[in-house]
Backbone as numpy.savetxt, mean C-alpha at the origin, in Angstrom:
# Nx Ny Nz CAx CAy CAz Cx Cy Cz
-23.27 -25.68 -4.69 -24.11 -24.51 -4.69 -23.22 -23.27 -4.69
-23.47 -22.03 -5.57 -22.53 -21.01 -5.66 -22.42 -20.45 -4.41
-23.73 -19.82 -3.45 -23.60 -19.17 -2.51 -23.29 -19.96 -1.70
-22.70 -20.76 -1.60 -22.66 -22.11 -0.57 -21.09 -21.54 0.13
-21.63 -21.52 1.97 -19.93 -21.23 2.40 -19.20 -22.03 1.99
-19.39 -23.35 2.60 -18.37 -24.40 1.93 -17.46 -24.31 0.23
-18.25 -23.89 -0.30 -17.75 -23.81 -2.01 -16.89 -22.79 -2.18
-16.62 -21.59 -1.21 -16.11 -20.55 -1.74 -14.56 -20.80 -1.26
-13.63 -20.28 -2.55 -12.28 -20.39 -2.46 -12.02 -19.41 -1.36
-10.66 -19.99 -0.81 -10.49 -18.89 0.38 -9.43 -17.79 0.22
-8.46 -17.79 -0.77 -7.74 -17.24 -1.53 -8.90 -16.20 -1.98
-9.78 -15.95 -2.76 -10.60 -15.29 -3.55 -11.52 -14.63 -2.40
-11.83 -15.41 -1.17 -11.84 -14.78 -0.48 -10.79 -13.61 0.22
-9.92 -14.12 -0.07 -8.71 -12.78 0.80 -8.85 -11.74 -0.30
-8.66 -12.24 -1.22 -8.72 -11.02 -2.40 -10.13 -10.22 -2.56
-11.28 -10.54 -2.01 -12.50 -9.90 -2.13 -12.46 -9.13 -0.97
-11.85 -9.49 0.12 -11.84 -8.91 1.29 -10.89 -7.33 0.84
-10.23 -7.88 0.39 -9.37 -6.62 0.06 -9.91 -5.43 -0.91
-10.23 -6.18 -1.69 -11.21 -5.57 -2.62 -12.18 -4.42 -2.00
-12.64 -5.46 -1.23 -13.66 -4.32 -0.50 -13.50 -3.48 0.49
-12.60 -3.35 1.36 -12.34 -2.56 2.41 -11.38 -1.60 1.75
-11.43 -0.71 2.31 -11.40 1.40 1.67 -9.70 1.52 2.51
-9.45 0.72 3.49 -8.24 0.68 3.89 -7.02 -0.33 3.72
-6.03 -0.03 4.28 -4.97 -0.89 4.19 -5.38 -1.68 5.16
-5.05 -3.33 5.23 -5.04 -3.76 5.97 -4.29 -5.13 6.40
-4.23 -5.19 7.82 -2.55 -6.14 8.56 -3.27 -7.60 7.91
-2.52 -8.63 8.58 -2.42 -9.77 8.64 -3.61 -10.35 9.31
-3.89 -9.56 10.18 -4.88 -9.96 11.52 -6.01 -9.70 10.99
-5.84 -8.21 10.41 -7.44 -7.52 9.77 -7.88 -8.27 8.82
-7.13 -8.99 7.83 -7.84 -9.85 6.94 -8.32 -11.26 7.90
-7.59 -11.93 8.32 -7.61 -12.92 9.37 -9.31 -12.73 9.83
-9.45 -11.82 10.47 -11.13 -11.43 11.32 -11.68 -11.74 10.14
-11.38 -10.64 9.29 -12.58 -10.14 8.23 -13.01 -11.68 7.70
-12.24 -12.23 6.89 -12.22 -13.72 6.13 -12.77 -14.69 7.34
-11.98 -14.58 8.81 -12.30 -16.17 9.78 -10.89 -17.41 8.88
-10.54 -16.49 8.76 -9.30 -17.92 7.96 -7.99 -17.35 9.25
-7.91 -18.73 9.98 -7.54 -18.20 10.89 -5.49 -18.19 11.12
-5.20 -19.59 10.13 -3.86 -19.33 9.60 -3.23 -18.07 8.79
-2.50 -17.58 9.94 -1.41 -16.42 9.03 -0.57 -16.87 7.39
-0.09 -17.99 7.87 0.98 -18.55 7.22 -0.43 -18.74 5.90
-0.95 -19.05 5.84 -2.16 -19.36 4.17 -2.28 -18.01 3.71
-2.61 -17.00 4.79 -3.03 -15.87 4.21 -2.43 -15.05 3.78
-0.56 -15.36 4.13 0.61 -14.54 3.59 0.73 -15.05 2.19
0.92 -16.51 2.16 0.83 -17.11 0.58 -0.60 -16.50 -0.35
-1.14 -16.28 0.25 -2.71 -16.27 -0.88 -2.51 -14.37 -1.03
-1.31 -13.60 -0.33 -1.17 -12.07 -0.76 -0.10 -12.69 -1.64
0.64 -13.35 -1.69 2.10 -13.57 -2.60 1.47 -14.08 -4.13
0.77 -14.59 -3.46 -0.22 -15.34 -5.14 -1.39 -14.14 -5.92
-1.33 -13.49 -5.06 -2.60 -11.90 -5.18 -1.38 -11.26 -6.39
0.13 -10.53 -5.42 1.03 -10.08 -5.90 1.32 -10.09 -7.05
1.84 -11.66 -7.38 2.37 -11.98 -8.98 0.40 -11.92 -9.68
-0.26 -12.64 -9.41 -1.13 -12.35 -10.15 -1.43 -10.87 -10.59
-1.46 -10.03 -10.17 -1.55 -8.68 -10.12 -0.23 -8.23 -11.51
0.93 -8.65 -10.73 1.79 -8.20 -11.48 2.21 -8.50 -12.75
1.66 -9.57 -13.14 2.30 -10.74 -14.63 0.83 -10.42 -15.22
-0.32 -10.14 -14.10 -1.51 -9.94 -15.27 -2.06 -8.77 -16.09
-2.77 -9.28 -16.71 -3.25 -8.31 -17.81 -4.96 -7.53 -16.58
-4.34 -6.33 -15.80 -5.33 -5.77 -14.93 -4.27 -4.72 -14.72
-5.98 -3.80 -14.21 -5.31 -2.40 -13.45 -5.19 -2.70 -12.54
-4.80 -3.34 -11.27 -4.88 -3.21 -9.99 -3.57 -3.84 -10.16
-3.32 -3.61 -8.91 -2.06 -4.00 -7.82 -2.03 -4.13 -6.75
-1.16 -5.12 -6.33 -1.62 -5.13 -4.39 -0.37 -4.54 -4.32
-0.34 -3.51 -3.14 0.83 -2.67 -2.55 0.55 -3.20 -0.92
1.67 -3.17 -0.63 2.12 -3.41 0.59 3.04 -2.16 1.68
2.08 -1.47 2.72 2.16 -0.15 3.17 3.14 -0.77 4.70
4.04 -0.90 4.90 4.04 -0.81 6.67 3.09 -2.07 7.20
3.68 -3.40 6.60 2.69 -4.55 6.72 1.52 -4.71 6.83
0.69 -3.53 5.86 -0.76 -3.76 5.63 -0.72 -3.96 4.09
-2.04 -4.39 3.56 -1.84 -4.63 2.34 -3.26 -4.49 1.52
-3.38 -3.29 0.66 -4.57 -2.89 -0.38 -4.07 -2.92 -1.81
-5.53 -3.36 -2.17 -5.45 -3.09 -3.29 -5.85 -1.85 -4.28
-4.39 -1.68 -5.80 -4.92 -0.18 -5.75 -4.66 -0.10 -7.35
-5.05 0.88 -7.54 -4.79 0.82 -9.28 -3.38 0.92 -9.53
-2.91 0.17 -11.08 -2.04 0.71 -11.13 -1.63 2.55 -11.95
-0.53 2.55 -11.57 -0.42 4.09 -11.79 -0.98 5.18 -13.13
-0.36 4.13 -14.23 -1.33 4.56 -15.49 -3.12 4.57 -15.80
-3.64 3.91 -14.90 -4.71 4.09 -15.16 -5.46 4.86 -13.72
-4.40 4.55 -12.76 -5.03 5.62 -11.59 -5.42 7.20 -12.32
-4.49 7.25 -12.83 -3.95 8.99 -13.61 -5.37 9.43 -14.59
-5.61 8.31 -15.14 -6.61 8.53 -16.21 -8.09 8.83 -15.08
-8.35 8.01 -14.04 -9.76 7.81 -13.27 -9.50 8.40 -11.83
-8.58 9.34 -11.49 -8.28 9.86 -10.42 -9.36 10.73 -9.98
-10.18 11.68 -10.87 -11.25 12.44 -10.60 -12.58 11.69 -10.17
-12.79 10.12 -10.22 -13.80 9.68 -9.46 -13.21 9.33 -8.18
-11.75 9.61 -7.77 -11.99 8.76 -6.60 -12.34 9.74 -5.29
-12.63 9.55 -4.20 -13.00 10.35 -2.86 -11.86 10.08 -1.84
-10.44 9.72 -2.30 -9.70 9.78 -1.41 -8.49 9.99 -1.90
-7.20 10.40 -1.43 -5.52 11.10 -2.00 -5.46 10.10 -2.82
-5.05 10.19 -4.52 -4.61 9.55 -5.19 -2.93 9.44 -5.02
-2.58 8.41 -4.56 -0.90 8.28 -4.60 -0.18 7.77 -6.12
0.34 8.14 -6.84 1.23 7.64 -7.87 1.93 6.42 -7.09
1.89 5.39 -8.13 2.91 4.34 -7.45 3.94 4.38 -7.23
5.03 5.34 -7.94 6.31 5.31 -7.24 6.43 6.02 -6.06
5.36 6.91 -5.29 4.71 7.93 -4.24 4.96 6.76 -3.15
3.38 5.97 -3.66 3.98 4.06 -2.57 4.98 3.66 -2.30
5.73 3.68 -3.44 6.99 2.79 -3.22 7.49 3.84 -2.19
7.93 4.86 -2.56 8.80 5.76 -1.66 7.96 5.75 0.16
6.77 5.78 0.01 5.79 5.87 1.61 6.01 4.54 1.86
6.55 3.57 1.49 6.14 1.85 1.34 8.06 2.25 2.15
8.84 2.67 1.51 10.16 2.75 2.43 10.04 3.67 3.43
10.11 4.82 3.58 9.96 5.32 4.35 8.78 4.90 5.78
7.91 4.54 5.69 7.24 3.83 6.35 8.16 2.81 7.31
8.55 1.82 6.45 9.63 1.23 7.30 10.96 1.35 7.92
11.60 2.87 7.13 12.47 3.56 7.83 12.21 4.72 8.44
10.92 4.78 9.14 10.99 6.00 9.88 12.16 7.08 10.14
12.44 7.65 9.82 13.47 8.52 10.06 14.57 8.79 9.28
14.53 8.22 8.60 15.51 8.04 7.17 15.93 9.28 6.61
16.97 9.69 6.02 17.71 10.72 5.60 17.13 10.57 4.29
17.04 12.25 3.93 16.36 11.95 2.24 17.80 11.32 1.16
18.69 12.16 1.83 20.10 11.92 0.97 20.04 9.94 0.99
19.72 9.86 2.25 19.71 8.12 2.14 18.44 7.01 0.97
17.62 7.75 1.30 16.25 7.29 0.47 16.45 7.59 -0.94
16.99 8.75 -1.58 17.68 8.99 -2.83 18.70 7.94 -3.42
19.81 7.64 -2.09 20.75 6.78 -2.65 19.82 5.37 -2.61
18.97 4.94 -2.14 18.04 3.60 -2.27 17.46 3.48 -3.39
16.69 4.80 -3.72 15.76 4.38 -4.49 15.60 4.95 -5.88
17.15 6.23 -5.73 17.26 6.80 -7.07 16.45 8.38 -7.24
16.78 9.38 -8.06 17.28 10.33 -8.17 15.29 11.23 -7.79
14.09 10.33 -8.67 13.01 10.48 -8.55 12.24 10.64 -7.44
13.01 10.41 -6.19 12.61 10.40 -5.05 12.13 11.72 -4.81
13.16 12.79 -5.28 12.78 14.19 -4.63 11.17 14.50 -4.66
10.54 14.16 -5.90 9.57 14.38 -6.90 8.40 13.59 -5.51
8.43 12.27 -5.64 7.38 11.36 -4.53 7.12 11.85 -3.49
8.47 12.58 -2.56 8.73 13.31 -1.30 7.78 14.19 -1.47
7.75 15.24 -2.78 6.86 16.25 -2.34 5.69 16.04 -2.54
5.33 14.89 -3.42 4.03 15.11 -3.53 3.35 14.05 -2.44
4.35 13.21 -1.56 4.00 12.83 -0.27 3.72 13.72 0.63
4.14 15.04 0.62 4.37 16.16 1.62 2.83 16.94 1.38
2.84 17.32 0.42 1.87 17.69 -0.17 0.47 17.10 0.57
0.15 15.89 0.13 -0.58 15.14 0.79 -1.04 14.75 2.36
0.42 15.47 2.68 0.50 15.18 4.12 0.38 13.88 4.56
0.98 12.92 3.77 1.54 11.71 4.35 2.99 11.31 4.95
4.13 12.23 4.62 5.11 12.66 5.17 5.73 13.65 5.34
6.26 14.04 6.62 6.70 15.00 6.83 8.65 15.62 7.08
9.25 16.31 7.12 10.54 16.30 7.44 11.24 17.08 8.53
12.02 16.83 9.04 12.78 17.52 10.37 14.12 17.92 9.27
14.70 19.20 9.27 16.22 19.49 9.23 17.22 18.69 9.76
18.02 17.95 9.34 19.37 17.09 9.43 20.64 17.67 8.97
21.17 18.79 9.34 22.59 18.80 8.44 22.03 19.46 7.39
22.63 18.86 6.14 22.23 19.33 4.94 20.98 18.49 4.49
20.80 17.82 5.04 19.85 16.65 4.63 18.15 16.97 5.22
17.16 16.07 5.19 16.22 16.11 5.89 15.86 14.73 6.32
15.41 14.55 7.59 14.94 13.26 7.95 13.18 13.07 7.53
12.71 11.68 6.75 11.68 12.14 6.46 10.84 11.07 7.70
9.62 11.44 7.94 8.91 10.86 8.74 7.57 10.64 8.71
6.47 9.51 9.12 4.97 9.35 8.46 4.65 10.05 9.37
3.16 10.58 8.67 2.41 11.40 9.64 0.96 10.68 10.48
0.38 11.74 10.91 -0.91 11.16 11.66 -1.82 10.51 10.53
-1.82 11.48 9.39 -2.76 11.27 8.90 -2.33 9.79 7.56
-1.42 10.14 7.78 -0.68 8.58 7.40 -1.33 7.51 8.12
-0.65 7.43 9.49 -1.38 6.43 10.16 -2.54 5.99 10.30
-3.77 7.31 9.89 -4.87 7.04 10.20 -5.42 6.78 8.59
-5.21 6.91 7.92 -5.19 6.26 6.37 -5.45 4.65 6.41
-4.00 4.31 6.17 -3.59 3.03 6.34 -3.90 2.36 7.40
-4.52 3.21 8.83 -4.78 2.14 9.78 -3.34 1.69 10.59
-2.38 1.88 10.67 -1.22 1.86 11.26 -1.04 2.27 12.69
């Protein structure tokens, strides 16, 4: 039977779960949401989300924020449908850069540049902009750091 609990994949479940919730979310948050109560299945069934996402022929992508994990358009077609959405459109290399910084809290921009290459400056501001990160004076440098409204985004 289609609507049948028993019948429904649980993989497709993690991915609908994601689908549908407006936030980023941990290991645990899918865990509740789904009732699938192994971590270890539900890390494989984001790794299998990942490459599917990535090798396929779709706009979406799963990004991975500060060990939460949504799904989001990818960047070329975010750009095109950005005016329907009701919340900060991030460019994906924006992610990538909030996706490090996130995990290096405090990180030197001069350092995040030498990581991730010269484009960084560009993500920084329009992270700043957004008010998803912010910076303290270092030297010549700046330390960059997530904000509240970061945290309260992503749920962090």
């Amino acid at each position: 039977m289609e609507g049948d609990v028993q019948s429904i994949d649980q993989k497709l479940l993690v991915e609908a779960v994601l689908f549908m919730s407006q936030n980023a979310m941990s290991i645990e948050d899918i865990s509740k949401a789904t009732g699938i109560a192994s971590s270890g299945f539900i890390k494989g069934a984001l790794g299998e989300l990942a490459i599917k996402y990535r090798e396929g022929n779709t706009a979406l992508e799963l990004v991975e924020i500060a060990g939460k994990y949504l799904l989001s358009l990818k960047s070329a077609y975010a750009a095109r449908v950005s005016g329907l959405a009701n919340g900060p459109d991030i460019s994906r290399g924006a992610l990538r850069v909030l996706a490090y910084v996130s995990k290096n809290n405090g990180i030197t921009q001069s350092d995040l540049v030498h990581a991730l290459g010269s484009t960084t400056y560009e993500y920084v501001k329009e992270l700043n902009e957004k008010e998803f990160v912010e910076w303290k004076k270092a030297g010549r440098s700046k330390k960059l750091f997530t904000t509240d409204k970061f945290r309260e985004y992503f749920n962090t």
